[in-house]
N, C-alpha and C positions, 0 to 999 in steps of 0.2 A: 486327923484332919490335914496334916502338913503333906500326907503321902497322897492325899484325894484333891490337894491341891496343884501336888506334881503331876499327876495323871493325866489335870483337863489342861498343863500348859503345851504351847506346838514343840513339834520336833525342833533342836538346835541346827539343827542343819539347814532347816528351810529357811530361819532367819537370815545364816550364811549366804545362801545363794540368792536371797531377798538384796542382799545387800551389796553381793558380787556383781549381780545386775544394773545394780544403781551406778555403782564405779565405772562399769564397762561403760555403761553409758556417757559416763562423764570423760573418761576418756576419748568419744568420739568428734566432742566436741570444742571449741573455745567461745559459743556466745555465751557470756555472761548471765544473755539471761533464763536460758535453760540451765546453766547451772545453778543462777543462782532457785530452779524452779526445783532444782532437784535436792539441791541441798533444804529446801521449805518442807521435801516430801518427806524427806529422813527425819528433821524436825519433827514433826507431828506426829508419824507415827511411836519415834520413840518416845514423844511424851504420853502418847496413851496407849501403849502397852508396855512399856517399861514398867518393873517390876521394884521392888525395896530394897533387892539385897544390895550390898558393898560393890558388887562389881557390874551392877547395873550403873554404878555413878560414875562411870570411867569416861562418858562422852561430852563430857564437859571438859576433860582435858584433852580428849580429841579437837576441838573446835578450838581450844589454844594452842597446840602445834599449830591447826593447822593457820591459823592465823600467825605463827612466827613463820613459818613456812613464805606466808605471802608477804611480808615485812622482810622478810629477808632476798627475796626474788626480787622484789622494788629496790633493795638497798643495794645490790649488786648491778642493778643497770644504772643506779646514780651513781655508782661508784665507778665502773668497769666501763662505761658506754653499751652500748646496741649498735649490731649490725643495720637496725632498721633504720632507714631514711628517715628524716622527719624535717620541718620547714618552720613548725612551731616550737619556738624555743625557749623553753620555761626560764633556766636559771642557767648560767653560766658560773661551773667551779673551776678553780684552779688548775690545771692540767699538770700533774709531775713529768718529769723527760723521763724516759726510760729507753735502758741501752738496747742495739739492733737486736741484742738474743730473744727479745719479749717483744720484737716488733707483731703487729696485732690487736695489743693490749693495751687501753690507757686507764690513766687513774687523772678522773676528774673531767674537763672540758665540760662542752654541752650540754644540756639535759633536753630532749625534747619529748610532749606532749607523744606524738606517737609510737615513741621508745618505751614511755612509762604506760601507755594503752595495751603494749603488748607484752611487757612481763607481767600487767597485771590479768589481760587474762589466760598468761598462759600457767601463773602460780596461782588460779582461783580452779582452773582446772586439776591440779595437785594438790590444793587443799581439800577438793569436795572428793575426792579419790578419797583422802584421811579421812574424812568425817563418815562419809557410808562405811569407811573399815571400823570408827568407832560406833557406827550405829549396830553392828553386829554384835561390838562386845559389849552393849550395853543389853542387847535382850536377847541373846542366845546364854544358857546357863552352859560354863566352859566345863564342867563335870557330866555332866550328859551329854555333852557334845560328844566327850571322850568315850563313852562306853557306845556310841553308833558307830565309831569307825572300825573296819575289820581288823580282823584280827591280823595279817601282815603287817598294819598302819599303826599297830598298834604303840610301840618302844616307840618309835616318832610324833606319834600324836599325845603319847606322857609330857613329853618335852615342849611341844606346840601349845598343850593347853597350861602347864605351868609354867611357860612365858606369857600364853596372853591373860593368865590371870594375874603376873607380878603389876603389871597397868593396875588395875582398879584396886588391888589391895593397896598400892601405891597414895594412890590421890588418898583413900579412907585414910589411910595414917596422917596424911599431910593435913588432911578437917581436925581429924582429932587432939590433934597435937596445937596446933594453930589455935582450936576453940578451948585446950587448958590453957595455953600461954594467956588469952585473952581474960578467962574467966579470975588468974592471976595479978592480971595487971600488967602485964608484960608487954611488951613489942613483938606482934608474927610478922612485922611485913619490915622490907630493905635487907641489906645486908646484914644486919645483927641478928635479925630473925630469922633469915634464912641460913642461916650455922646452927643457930638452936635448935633449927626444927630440922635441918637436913640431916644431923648427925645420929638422932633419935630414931629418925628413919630407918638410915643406913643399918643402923644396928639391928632394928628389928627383923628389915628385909632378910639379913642374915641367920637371927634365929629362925626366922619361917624358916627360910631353907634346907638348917640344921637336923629341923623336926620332922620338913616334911620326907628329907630322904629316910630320916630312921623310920616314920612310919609303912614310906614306900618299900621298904627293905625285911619289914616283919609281915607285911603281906602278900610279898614273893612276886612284887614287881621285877621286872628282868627273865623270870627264868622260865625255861624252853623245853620245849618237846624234841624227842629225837625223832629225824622224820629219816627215812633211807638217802642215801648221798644223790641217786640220780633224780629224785622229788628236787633235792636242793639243788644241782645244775639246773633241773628244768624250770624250777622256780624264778632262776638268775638269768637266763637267757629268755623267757619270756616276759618278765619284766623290760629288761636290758632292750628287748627289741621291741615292746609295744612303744616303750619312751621315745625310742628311736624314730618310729613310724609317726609317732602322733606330733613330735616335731619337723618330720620332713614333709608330714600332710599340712599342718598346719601354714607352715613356710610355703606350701603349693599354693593352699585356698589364697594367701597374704599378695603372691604375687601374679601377673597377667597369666603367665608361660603356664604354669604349675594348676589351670584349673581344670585341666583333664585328670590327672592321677591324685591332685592333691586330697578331696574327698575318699575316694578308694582307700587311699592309704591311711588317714587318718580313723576309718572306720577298721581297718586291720589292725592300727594301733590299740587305739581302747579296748580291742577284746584280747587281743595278747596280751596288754597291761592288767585287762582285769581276770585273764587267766592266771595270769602268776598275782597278784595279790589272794586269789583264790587257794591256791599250792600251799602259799608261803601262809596263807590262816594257819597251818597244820601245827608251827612251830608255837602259836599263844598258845598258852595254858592257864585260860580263863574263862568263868562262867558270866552270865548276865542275869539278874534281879530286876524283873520287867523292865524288858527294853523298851526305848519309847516307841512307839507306833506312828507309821509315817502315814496320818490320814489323807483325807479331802481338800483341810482346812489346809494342812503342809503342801500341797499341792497346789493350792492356789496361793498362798504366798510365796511357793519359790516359783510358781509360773508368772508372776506378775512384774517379777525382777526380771525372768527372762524375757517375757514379753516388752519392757523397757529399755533395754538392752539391744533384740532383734529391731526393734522399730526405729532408735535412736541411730545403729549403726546404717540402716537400711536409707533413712533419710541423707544420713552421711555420705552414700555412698550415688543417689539420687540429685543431691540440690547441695554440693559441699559449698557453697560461697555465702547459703543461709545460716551454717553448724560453724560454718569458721569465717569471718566477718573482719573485714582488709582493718588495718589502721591507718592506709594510707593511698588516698588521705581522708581526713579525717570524717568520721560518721559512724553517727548515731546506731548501735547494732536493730538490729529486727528482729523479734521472737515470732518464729516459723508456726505457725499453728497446729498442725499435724504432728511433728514430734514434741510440741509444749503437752498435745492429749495425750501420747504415748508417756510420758513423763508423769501425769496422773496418775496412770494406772499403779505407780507405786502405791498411791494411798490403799489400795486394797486390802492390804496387812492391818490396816486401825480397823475396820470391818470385819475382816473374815478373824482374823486370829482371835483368840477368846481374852479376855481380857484377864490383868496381871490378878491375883490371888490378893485376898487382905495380907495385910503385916505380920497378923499373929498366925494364919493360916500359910504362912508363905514357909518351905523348904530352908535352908540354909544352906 
C-alpha cells in the first residue's frame, strides 16, 4: 500500500516551481496586499495537500523565521533611522553622537510613521519569499526530489536535499522533546528549557549525520565512472559557458540596452548548460527504481506558479506605482485587481494535485 501510495503522489519538482513561482512573484512587488494574498495562497494549499510525514511539518517554522525576519527589519529602522522622509512622528528616542567615521548612521532620533510603513513592507516582502520556500518543503518529499535530478546534479543535489531535510527533522525533534519534558512536568519554554531541549537536539542532529554518511558510504554514494578526458573538457567548458551566457542573457533581458541579444543569448545558455549536464550524466553510477512520472497534473501545478509569476511581473512592469505603493505621503495601498486574479491562480495545486495519502498508507 505505501508503494501505491507513493505512485498517486505529484512529482517533487513541480511543487518546487509551484513555489518558485509564488516567490518570484512576491519579489515583484511591495503591496502588502497581494502579498499578504499570496502568502493566504500557500496557506491553503499547504493545508490541504500536505502530507503527515516529519518533514512536511517544517512550515510552521518557516512563518516563524519569517516573522523574526520582519521584527527584526522593524527593529533596525527604529533603531538605525530610514533614509525615508516622513512628517509623521511616532516616538522620539534618544539619539547617541557618533564619531565623523560612521557619519550616515544614527542610533535613535525620530521614528516616523512612514519610515516604519516602509520597512514593513519591504520585510513582509522577504518574509512571503520564506514562506513559499517553506511551502515547498513542506509538500515536496526531499528523497524523490533527489532521485529526478540528473545525474550531473547529482553529488550536489545529496547535499541540497540533506540540508533542506536537516529543517523539518529539526523542528520534529524540537515537538518531541518539548512534549516529554511536558508529559514530565518539567519547563520546555524560557531559557531553561531551551538548554534542555537545545542540547538533546544538537546531539542527535549529529548522530543523524554520523549514520547517515556511513549509510551513504555502504551504498556507494560518491563514486564515478570513467568517462574519456576530452567528454570531461567538453563537459566543463559547456557547462562553464552555458552559465556564462544564461547570466549575460539574463543581465540583457534585466536591462534597457541588452533586449536585442539578451534573449538570443540566454536561449544559447540553457542548451549549453544542459548539454554539459547531459555529458557529465556519464560520470553517475546509479540506477532508478520507478522514477516518478512528470504527468498532466505536474504540469499544471508547475504551470500555475509560472503563470503567477509571468502575470505578477508583467503587471510590474505595466502599472508599477499599483505593485509598489508610495509611503509618502501617506495612503492607504490599493489591491490591483488583475494581478490579485493572477495571484489565485496559485490555488490551482489544492485542485489539481491528488490529494496527501492516509497515515498508515503514507511512504516514510
Amino acid at each position: 500500500m505505501a508503494r501505491e501510495g507513493a505512485a498517486g503522489q505529484l512529482h517533487p519538482g513541480a511543487w518546487w516551481l509551484w513555489a518558485i513561482g509564488l516567490g518570484t512573484a512576491a519579489t515583484r512587488t511591495t503591496n502588502p496586499l497581494l502579498l499578504a494574498l499570496l502568502l493566504a495562497v500557500s496557506a491553503y494549499v499547504v493545508t490541504a495537500r500536505r502530507t503527515h510525514a516529519p518533514w512536511a511539518r517544517s512550515y510552521g517554522a518557516f512563518v516563524k523565521l519569517a516573522l523574526a525576519v520582519l521584527a527584526v527589519r522593524l527593529f533596525f529602522t527604529v533603531a538605525l533611522g530610514s533614509p525615508i522622509p516622513g512628517t509623521h512622528v511616532l516616538v522620539t528616542l534618544p539619539e547617541v553622537p557618533l564619531p565623523d567615521w560612521a557619519r550616515g548612521i544614527r542610533l535613535g532620533g525620530r521614528v516616523t510613521a512612514e519610515a516604519l510603513l516602509f520597512a514593513l513592507y519591504d520585510g513582509l516582502k522577504l518574509a512571503t519569499l520564506l514562506i513559499c520556500v517553506g511551502a515547498a518543503n513542506a509538500l515536496a518529499n526531499p528523497s524523490r526530489l533527489l532521485k529526478s535530478l540528473p545525474g550531473a546534479l547529482y553529488e550536489a543535489g545529496v547535499a541540497v536535499v540533506v540540508a533542506l531535510t536537516f529543517a523539518p527533522h529539526l523542528v520534529a525533534d524540537v515537538r518531541r522533546l518539548r512534549a516529554a519534558r511536558r508529559l514530565r512536568g518539567r519547563p520546555d519554554r524560557g531559557v531553561r528549557g531551551l538548554l534542555h531541549v537545545g542540547l538533546p537536539v544538537l546531539e542527535g542532529a549529529l548522530e543523524r549525520s554520523v549514520a547517515l554518511a556511513a549509510a551513504m558510504d555502504s551504498r556507494g554514494y560518491g563514486r564515478t565512472a570513467e568517462v574519456p578526458v576530452a567528454v570531461r573538457r567538453t563537459t566543463a567548458a559547456l557547462t562553464l559557458g552555458g552559465l556564462l551566457g544564461v547570466c549575460a542573457g539574463t543581465y540583457g533581458l534585466l536591462t534597457a540596452a541588452g533586449g536585442t541579444y539578451g534573449l538570443p543569448l540566454l536561449g544559447a545558455g540553457l542548451a549549453a548548460a544542459l548539454g554539459g549536464l547531459r555529458l557529465g550524466g556519464r560520470r553517475a553510477v546509479r540506477t532508478r527504481y520507478r522514477a516518478d512520472r512528470w504527468d498532466g497534473r505536474a504540469w499544471l501545478v508547475a504551470g500555475s506558479g509560472a503563470a503567477v509569476a509571468g502575470l505578477v511581473a508583467l503587471a510590474a512592469v505595466r502599472d508599477p506605482a499599483a505593485l509598489h505603493p508610495g509611503v509618502v505621503p501617506l495612503a492607504p495601498p490599493v489591491l490591483p485587481l488583475w494581478p490579485a486574479a493572477a495571484c489565485l491562480l496559485g490555488l490551482l495545486p489544492a485542485v489539481a494535485a491528488p490529494p496527501p495519502p492516509d497515515p498508515a498508507e503514507e511512504p516514510s
